[in-house]
N, C-alpha and C positions, 0 to 999 in steps of 0.2 A: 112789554116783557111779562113774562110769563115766574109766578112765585116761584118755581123752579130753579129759572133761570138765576133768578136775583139771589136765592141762596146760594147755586153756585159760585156766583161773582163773587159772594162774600166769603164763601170756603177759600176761593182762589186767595182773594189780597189778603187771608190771615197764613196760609200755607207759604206765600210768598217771604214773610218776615222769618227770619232765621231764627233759633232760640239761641238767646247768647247769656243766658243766666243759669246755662246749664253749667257741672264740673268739666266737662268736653270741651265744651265751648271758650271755658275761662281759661284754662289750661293751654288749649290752643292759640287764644289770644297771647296770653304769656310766652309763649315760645316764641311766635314771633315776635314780639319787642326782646326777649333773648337777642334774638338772631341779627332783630337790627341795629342794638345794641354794640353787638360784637362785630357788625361787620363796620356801623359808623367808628367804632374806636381803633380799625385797622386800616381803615381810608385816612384818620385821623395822625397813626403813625406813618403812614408811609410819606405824605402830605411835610408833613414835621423831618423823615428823612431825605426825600427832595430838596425842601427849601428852607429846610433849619439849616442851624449854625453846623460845619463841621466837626466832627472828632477826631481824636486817635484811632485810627484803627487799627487791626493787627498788623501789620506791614511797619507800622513806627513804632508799636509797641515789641516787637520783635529783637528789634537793638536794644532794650532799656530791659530786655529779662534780664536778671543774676541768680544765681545759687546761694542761696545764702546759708544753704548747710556742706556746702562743699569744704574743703578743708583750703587754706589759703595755701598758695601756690609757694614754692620753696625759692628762696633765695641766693 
């Protein structure tokens, strides 16, 4: 090999490594743990609404409304 060469190879394997100590870089990084974050904590709810316990939902809570500023009904 040719000194040329060999400086090439080594331009190459340093251009290969990304710069990840840049504001870009970190920033970027962050966004995505945002993202996987947010999307692990909605797999997490849905997960939890599948195979959790049941609730009330509107359907039975619908019987159990009252008015409570209504005025009581005349006798």
């Amino acid at each position: 090999m040719s000194n040329a060469e060999i400086a090439d190879n080594k331009w190459e394997a340093q251009a290969a490594k990304p710069p990840i100590y840049t504001v870009t870089a970190i920033s970027q990084l962050l966004m995505i743990a945002v993202l996987a974050f947010i999307f692990l904590w909605l797999v997490k709810g849905s997960l939890q609404g599948i195979f959790g316990e049941k609730k009330d939902g509107l359907a039975e809570a619908f019987g159990k409304m009252t008015n409570e500023a209504a005025p009581a009904p005349a006798k």
